[in-house]
VEXVOKOL-300062 format. One record per residue (C-alpha): residue number from 0; residue in three letters; x, y, z. Coordinates in steps of 0.25 Angstrom, whole numbers, plus 5000, padded with zeros to 4 digits. Each point is the difference from the previous one (the first is absolute). Example, Ala and Ser with C-alpha at 12.3 -4.5 7.8 and 13.67 -1.06 7.14 Angstrom:
! residues 2
{node 0, 'ALA', {5049, 4982, 5031}}
{node 1, 'SER', {5006, 5014, 4998}}
//
This chain:
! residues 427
{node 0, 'UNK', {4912, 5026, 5073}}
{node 1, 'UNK', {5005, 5015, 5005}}
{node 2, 'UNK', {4992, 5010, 4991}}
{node 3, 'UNK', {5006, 5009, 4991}}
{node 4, 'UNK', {5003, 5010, 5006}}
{node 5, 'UNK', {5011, 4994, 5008}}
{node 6, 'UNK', {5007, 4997, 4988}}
{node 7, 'UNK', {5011, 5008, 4992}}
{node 8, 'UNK', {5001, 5001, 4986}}
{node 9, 'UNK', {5014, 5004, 4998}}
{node 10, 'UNK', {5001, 4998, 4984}}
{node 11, 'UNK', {4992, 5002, 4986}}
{node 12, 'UNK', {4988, 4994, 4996}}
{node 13, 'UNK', {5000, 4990, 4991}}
{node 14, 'UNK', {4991, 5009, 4991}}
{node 15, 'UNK', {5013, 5008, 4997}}
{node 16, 'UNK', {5008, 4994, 4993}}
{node 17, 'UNK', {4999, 4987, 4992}}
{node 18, 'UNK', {5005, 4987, 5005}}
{node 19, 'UNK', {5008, 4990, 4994}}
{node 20, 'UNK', {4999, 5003, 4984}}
{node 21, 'UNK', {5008, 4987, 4998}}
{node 22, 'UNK', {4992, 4988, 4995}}
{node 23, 'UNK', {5004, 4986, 5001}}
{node 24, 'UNK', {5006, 4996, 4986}}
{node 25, 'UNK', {4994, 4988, 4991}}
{node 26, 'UNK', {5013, 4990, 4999}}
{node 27, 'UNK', {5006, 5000, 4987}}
{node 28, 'UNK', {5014, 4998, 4994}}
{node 29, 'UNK', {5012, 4995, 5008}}
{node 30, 'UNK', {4995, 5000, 5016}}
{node 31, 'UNK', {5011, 5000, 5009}}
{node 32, 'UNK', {4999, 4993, 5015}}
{node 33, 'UNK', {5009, 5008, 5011}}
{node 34, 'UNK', {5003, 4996, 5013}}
{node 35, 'UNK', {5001, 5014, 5009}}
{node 36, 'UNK', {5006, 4996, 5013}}
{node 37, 'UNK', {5000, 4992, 5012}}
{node 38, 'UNK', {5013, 5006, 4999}}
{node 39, 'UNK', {5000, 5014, 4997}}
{node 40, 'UNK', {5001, 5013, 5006}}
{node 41, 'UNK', {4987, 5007, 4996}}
{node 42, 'UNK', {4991, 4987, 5005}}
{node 43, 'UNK', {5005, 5005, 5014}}
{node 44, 'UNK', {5000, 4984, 5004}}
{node 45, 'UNK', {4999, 4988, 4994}}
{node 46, 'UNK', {4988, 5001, 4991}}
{node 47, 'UNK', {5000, 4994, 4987}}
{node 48, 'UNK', {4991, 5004, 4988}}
{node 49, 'UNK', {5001, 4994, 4987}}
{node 50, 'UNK', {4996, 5011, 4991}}
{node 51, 'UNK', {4992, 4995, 4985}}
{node 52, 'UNK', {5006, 5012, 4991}}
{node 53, 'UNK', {4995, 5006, 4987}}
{node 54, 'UNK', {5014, 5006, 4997}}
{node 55, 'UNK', {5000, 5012, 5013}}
{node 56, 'UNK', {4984, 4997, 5003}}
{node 57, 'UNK', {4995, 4990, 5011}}
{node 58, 'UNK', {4991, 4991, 4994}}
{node 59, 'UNK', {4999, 4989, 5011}}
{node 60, 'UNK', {5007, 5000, 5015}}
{node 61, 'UNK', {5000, 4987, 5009}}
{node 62, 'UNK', {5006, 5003, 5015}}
{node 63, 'UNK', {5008, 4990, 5008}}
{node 64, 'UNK', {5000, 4999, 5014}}
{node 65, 'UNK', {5006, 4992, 5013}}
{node 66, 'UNK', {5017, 5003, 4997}}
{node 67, 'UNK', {5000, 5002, 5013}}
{node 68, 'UNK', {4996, 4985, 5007}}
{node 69, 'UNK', {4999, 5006, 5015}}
{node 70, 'UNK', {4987, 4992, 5003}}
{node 71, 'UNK', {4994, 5012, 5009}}
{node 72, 'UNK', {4988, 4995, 5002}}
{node 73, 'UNK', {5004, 4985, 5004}}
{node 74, 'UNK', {5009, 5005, 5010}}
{node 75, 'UNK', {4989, 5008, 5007}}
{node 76, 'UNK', {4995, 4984, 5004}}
{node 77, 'UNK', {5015, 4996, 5009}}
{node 78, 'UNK', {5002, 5014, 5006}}
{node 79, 'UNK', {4992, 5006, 5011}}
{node 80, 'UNK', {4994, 5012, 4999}}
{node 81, 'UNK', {5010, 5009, 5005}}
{node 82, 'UNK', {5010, 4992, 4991}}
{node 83, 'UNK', {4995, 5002, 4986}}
{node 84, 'UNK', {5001, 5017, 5001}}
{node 85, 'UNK', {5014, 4996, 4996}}
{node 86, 'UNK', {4992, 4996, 4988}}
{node 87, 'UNK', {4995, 5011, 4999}}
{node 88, 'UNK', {5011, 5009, 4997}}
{node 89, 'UNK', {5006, 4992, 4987}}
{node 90, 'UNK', {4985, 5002, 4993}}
{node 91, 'UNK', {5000, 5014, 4995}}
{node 92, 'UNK', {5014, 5002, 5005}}
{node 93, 'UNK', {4998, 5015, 4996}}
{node 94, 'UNK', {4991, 5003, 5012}}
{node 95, 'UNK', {5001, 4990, 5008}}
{node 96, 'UNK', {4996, 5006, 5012}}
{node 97, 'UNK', {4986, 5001, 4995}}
{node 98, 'UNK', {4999, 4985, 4999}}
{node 99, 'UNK', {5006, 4998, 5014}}
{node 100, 'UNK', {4986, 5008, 5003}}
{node 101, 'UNK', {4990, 4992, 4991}}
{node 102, 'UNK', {5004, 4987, 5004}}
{node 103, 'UNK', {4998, 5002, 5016}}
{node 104, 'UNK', {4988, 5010, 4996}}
{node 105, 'UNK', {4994, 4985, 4994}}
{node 106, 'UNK', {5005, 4993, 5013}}
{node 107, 'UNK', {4993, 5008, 5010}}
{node 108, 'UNK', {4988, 4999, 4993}}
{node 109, 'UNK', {5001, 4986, 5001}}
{node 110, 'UNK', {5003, 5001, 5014}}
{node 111, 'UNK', {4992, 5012, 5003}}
{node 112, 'UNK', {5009, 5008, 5006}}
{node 113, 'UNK', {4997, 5015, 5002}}
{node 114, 'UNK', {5016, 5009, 4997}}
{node 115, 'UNK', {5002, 5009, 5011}}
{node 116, 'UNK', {4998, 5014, 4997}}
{node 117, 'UNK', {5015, 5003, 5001}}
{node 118, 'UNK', {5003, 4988, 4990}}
{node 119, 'UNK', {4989, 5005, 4989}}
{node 120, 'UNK', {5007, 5014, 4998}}
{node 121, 'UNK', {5014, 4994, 4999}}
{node 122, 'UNK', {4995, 4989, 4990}}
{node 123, 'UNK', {4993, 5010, 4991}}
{node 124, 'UNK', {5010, 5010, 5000}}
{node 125, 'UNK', {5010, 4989, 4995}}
{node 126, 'UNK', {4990, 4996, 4990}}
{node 127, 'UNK', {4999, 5013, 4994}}
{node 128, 'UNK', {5014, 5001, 5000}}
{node 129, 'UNK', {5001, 4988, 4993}}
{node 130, 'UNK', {4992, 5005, 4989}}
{node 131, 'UNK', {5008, 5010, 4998}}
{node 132, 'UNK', {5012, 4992, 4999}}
{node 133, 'UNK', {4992, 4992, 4991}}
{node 134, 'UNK', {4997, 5012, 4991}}
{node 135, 'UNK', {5011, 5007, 4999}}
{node 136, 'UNK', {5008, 4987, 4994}}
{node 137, 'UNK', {4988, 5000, 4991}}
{node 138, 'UNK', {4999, 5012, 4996}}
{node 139, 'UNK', {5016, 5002, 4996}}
{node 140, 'UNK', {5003, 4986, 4994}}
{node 141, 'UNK', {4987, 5003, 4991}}
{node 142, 'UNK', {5008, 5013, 4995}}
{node 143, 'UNK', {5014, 4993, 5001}}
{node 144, 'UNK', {4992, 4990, 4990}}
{node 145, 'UNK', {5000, 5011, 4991}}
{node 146, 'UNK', {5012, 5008, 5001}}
{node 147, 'UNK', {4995, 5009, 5013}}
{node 148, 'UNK', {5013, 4996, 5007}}
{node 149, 'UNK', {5001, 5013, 5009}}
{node 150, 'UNK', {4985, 4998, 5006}}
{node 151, 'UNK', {5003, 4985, 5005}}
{node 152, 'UNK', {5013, 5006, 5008}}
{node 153, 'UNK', {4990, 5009, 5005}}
{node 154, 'UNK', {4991, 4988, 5004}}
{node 155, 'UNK', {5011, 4991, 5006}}
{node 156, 'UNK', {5004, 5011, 5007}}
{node 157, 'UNK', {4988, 5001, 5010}}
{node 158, 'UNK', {5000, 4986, 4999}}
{node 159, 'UNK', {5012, 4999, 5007}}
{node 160, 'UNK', {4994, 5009, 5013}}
{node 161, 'UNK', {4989, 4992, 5001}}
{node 162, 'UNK', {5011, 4988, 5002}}
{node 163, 'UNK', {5006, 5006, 5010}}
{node 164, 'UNK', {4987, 5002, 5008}}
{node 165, 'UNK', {4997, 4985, 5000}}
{node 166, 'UNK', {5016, 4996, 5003}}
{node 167, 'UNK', {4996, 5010, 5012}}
{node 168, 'UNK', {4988, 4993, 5002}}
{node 169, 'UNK', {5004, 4987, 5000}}
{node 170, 'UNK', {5013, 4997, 4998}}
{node 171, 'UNK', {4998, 4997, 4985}}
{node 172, 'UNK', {5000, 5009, 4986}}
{node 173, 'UNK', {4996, 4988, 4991}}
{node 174, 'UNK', {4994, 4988, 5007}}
{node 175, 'UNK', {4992, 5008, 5012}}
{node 176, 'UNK', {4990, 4989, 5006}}
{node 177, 'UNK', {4996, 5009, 5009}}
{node 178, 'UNK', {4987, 4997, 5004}}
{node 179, 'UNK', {4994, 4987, 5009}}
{node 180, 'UNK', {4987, 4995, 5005}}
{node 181, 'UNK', {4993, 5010, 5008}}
{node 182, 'UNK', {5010, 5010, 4996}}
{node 183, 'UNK', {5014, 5004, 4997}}
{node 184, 'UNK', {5015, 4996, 5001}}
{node 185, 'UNK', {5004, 5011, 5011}}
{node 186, 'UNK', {4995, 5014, 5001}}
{node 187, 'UNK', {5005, 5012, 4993}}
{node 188, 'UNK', {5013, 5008, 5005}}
{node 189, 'UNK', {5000, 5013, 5006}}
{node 190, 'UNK', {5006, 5007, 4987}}
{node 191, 'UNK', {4991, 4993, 4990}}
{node 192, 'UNK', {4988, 5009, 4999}}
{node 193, 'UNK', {5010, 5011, 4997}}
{node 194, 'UNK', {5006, 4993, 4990}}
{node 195, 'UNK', {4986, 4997, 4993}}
{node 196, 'UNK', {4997, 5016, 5002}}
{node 197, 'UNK', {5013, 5003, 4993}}
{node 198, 'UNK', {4997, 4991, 4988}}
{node 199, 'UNK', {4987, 5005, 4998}}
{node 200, 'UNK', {5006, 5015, 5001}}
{node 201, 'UNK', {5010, 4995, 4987}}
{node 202, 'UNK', {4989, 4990, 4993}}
{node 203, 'UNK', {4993, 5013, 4994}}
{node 204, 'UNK', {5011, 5006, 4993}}
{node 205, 'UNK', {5006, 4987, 4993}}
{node 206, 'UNK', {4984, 4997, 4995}}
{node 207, 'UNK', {5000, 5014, 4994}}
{node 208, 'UNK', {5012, 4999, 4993}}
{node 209, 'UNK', {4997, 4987, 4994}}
{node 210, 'UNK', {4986, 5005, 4996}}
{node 211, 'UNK', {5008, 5011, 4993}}
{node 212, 'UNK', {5009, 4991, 4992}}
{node 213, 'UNK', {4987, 4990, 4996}}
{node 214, 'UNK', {4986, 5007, 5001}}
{node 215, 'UNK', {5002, 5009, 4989}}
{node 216, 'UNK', {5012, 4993, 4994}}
{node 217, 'UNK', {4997, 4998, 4984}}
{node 218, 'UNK', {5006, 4988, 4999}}
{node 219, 'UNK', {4997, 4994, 5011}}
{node 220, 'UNK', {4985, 5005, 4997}}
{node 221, 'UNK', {5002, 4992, 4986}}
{node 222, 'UNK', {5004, 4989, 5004}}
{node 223, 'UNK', {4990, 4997, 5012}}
{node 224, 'UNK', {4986, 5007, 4996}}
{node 225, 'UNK', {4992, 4990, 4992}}
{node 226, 'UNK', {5010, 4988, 5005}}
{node 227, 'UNK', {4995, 4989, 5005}}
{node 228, 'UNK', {4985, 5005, 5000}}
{node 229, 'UNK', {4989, 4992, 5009}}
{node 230, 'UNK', {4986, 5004, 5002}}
{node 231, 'UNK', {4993, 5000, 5012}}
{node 232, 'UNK', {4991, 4989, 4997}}
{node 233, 'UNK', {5012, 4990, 4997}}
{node 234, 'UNK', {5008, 5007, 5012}}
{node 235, 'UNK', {4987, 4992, 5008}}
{node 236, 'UNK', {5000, 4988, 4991}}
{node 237, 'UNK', {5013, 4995, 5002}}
{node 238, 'UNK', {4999, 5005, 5014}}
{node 239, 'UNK', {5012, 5009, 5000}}
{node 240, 'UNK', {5001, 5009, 5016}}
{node 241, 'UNK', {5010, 5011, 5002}}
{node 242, 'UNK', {5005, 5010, 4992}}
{node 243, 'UNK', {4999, 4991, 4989}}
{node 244, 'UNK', {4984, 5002, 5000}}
{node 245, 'UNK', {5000, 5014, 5007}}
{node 246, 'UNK', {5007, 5005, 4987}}
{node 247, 'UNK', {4989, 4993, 4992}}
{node 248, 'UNK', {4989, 5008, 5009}}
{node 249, 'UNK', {4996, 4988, 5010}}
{node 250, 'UNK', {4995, 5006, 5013}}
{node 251, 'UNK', {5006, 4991, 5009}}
{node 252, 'UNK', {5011, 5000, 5013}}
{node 253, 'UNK', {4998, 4990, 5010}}
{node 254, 'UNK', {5004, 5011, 5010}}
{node 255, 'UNK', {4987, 5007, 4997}}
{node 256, 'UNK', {4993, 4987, 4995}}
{node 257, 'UNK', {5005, 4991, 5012}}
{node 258, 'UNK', {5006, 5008, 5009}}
{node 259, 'UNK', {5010, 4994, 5010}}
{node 260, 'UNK', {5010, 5006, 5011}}
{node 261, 'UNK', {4998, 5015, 4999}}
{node 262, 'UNK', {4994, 5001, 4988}}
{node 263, 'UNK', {4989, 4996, 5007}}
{node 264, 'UNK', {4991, 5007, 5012}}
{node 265, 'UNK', {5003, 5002, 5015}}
{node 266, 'UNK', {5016, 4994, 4996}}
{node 267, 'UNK', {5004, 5008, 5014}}
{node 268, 'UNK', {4986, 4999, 5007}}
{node 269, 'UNK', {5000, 5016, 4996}}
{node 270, 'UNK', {5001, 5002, 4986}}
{node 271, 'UNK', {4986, 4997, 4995}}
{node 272, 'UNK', {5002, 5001, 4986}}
{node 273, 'UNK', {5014, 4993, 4996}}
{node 274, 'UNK', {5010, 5008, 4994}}
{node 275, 'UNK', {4998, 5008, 4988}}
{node 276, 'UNK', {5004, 4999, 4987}}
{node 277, 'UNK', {4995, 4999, 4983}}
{node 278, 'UNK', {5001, 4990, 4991}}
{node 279, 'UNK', {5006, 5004, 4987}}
{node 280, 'UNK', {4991, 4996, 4989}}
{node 281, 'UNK', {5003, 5000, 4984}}
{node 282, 'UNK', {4991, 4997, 4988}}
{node 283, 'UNK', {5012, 4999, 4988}}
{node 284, 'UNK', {5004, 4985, 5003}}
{node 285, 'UNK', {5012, 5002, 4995}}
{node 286, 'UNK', {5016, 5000, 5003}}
{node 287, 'UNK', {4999, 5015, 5004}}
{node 288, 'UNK', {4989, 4997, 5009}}
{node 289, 'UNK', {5007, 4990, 5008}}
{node 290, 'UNK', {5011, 5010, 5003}}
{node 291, 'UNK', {4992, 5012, 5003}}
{node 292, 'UNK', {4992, 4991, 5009}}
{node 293, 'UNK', {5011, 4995, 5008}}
{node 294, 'UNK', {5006, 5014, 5002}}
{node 295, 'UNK', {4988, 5005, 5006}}
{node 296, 'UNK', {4999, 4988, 5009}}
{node 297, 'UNK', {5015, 5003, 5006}}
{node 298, 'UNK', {4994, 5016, 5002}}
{node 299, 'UNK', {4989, 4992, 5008}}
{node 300, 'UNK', {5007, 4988, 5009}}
{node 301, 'UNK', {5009, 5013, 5003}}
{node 302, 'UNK', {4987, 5007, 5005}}
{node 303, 'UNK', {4996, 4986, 5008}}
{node 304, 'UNK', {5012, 5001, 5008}}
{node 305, 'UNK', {5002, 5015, 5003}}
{node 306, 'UNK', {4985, 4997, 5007}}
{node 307, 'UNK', {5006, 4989, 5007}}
{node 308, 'UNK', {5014, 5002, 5006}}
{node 309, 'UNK', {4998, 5010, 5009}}
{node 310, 'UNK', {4989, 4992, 5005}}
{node 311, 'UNK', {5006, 4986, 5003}}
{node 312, 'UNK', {4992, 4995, 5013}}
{node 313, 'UNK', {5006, 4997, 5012}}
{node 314, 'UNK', {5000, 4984, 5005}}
{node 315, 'UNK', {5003, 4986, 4995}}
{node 316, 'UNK', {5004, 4996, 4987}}
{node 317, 'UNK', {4996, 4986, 5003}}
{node 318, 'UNK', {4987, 4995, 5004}}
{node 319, 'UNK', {5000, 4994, 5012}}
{node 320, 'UNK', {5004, 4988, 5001}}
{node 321, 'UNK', {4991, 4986, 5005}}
{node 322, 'UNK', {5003, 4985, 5000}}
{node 323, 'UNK', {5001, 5000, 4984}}
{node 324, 'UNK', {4998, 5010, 4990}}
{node 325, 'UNK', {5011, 5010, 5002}}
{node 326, 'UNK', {5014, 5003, 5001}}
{node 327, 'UNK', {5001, 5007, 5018}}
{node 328, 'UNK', {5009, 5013, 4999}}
{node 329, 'UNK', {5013, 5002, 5002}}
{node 330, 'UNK', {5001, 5006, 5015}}
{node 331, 'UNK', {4992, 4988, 5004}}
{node 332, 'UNK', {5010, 4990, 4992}}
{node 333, 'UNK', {5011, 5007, 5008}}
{node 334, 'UNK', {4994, 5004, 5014}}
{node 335, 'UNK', {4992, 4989, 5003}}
{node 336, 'UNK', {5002, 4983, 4998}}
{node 337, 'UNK', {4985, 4998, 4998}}
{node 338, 'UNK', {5001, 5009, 4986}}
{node 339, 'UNK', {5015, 4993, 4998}}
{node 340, 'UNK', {4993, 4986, 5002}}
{node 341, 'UNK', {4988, 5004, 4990}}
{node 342, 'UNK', {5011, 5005, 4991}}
{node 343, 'UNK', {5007, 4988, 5000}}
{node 344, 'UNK', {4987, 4993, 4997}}
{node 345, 'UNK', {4996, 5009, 4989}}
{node 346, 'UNK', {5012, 5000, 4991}}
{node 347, 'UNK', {5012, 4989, 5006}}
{node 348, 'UNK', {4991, 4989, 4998}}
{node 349, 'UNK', {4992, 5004, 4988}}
{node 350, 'UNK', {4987, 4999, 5008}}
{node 351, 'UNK', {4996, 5013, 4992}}
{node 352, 'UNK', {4987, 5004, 4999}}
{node 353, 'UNK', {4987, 4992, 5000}}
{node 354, 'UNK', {4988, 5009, 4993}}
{node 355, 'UNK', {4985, 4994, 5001}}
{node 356, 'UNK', {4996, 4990, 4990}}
{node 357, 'UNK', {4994, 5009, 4986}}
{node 358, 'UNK', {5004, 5008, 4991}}
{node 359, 'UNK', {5004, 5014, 4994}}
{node 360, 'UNK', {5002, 5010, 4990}}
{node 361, 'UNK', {5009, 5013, 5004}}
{node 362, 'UNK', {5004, 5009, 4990}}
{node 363, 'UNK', {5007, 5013, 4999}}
{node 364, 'UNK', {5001, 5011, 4990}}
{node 365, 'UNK', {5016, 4998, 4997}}
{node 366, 'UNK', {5008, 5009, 4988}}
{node 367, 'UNK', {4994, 4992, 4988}}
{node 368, 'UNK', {4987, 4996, 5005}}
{node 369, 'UNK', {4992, 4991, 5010}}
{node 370, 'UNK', {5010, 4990, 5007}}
{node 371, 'UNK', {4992, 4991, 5007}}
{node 372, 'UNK', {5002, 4986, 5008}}
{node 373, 'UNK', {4990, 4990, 5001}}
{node 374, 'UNK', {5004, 4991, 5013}}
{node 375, 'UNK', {4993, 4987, 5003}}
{node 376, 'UNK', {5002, 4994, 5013}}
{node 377, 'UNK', {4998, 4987, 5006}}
{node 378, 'UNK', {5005, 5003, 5016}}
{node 379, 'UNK', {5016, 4999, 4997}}
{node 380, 'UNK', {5009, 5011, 5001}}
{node 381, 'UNK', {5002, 5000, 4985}}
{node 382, 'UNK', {4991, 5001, 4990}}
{node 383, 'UNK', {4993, 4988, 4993}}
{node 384, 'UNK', {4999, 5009, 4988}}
{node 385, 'UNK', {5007, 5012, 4996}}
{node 386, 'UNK', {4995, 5009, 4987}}
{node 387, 'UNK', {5006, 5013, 4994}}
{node 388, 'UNK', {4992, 5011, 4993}}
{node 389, 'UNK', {5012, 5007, 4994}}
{node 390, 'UNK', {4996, 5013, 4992}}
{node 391, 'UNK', {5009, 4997, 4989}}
{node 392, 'UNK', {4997, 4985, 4999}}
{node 393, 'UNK', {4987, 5007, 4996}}
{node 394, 'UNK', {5003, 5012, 4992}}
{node 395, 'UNK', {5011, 4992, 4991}}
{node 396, 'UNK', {4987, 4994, 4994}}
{node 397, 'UNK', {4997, 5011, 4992}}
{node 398, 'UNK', {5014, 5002, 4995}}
{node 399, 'UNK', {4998, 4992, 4985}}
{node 400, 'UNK', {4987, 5008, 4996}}
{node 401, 'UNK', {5007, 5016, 5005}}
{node 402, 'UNK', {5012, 4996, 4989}}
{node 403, 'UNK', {4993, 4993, 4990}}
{node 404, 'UNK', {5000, 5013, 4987}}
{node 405, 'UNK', {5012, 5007, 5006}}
{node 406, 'UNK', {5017, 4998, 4999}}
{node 407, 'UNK', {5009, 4993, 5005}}
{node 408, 'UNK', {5006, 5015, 5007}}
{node 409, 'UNK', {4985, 5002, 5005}}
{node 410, 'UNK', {5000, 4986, 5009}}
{node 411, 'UNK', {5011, 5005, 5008}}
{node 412, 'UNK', {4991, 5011, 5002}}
{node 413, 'UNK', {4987, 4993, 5003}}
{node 414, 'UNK', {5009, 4992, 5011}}
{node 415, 'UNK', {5006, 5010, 5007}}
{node 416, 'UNK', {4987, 5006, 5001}}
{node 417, 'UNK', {4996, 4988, 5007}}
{node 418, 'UNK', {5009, 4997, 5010}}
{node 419, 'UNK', {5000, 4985, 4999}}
{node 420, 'UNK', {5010, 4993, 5013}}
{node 421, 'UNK', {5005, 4988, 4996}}
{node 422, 'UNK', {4999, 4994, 5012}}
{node 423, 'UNK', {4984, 4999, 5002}}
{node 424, 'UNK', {4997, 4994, 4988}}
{node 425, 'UNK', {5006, 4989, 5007}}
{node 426, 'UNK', {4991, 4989, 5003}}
//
């Protein structure tokens, strides 16, 4: 654990202010049973709650879950390992990027491939950036929620650049699968650290304005301090990652706890320290929190790539290909016949790759939490089994016990707060 000192406490103490004065109701009188979503446009997917009411006051909540049918994990056992980052992209579809990264941060684990240096600072850097994307939706479909229309134009705004860096990168806006055993689709354009330079000049400015529309806003402050309050204690209980147990004062980011790619030491074979950054911490636990939190984490991703893109290491994106594992580079694919040949091997006739016998757990620290992959392989070029560890599958959980007391105007709240993706609560 990263001592304290490396921390950021970016809000209030819980001392100052009380929690939640709401307290649950003891049912009397006409209760009345509503069905909020899966079709709604404040469940931001299909997610169904059927709420037990006490007139406006939640009483009882029961979540529902799997609209969505996609079998993800099922599928990770027909397609190679290259094959399922497809997968990858339809999980939380609002980064996608950052599961692009996760899924083959597990493979190569399994396989125990070392990244090239080149490859470890284009992954990171697209990982922060999609935490960022993930945010900024986040963050203005929370105040959209309630009635902040003009901060979530802010929000998509941004969003929208960050698009166009990944159309630039790899020919897609939505649906990147960018990355692959060993590495990455293609390398990076000549123009596209300028265009991350440019984006991280403008970021700045649009956080600002949406901090002055919200931080102090009073009614945004009404409506979110003391919503949807979870104490540290049950943040670990139900084992909640992400700014959903940040906000409730859990000291833990798997980029300082578990560091991976340049988060971690000697990423360049120079850098001795990884790069630098905070981890916002807060202790309310509430609705507020969560936005505060995530604010300051865009502030820090921006922080990570500055360090970075003006650093990008010269060299391969790809590891270097052998008889099995990996993908050969482009320029031998189209300069020479043996990397045409193994090419053709690779990916015309599915031989894929073949990993050792064994097992693994990666994980990444995405936008909402800890997304980890749990491979187990038997010597194929598919998996014999395929597990998700997605942050919201978790963090949903605790949904029921942060509404139980409150209103029905206040469950939007607690689940915009949240950021629960519809897609990986599918099993």
């Amino acid at each position: 654990m990263t001592e304290p000192e490396e921390f950021m406490t970016q809000t209030a103490s819980s001392t100052e202010f009380a929690p939640s004065t709401y307290a649950p109701v003891e049912p009397g009188g006409d209760l009345w049973t509503l069905n909020l979503g899966p079709q709604h446009p404040a469940c931001h997917g299909t997610l169904r709650h059927v709420l037990e009411l006490d007139g406006e006051r939640v009483i009882g909540c029961t979540v529902h879950i799997g609209y969505l049918h996609s079998g993800f994990e099922k599928l990770g056992e027909h397609l190679n390992y290259n094959q399922y980052v497809v997968v990858t992209d339809r999980m939380n579809y609002v980064s996608p990027i950052a599961n692009n990264v996760a899924w083959h941060h597990a493979c190569e684990k399994l396989f125990g491939i070392e990244i090239t240096p080149r490859c470890k600072v284009i992954r990171t850097i697209i990982a922060e950036l999609a935490r960022i994307q993930d945010h900024l939706l986040c963050v203005g479909a929370a105040a959209l929620d309630l009635g902040g229309f003009t901060a979530f134009l802010y929000g998509f705004n941004e969003r929208e650049y960050i698009n166009d860096i990944f159309e630039e990168l790899c020919g897609a806006r939505f649906t990147t699968s960018y990355t692959r055993v060993g590495g990455l689709m293609a390398d990076i354009s000549d123009r596209w650290p300028t265009m991350v330079r440019d984006f991280c000049k403008k970021l700045p400015a649009a956080l600002d304005d949406v901090e002055k529309l919200l931080t102090k806003n009073r009614i945004f402050i009404e409506r979110a301090r003391g919503v949807g309050y979870i104490s540290k204690d049950d943040a670990i209980d139900w084992g909640l990652t992400g700014p959903l147990a940040r906000s409730a004062g859990v000291r833990r980011d798997l980029r300082k706890d578990e560091p991976y790619l340049c988060y971690a030491d000697n990423w360049d074979g120079k850098n001795s320290s990884g790069v630098q950054f905070k981890v916002a911490i807060s202790e309310m636990g509430d609705c507020y929190a969560r936005y505060l939190v995530r604010l300051e984490e865009m502030r820090q991703s921006l922080a990570i790539v500055d360090q970075l893109i003006d650093n990008i290491p010269e060299g391969p994106i790809n590891v270097l290909a052998d008889d099995k594992k990996t993908l050969p580079d482009k320029r031998e694919i189209y300069f020479s016949i043996e990397g045409l040949i193994h090419h053709f091997e690779q990916v015309m006739t599915n031989r894929g790759h073949e990993p050792p016998v064994g097992e693994s757990y990666g994980a990444n620290e995405a936008a909402n939490g800890e997304l980890g992959f749990y491979l187990v392989s038997d010597g194929e070029n598919s998996a014999y089994r395929a597990r998700c560890r997605p942050p919201s599958f978790i963090n949903y959980q605790c949904f029921p016990q942060l509404v139980i007391g409150h209103q029905i105007s206040d469950v939007i709240a607690v689940l915009g707060s949240m950021n629960i993706i519809a897609a990986e609560l599918d099993r």
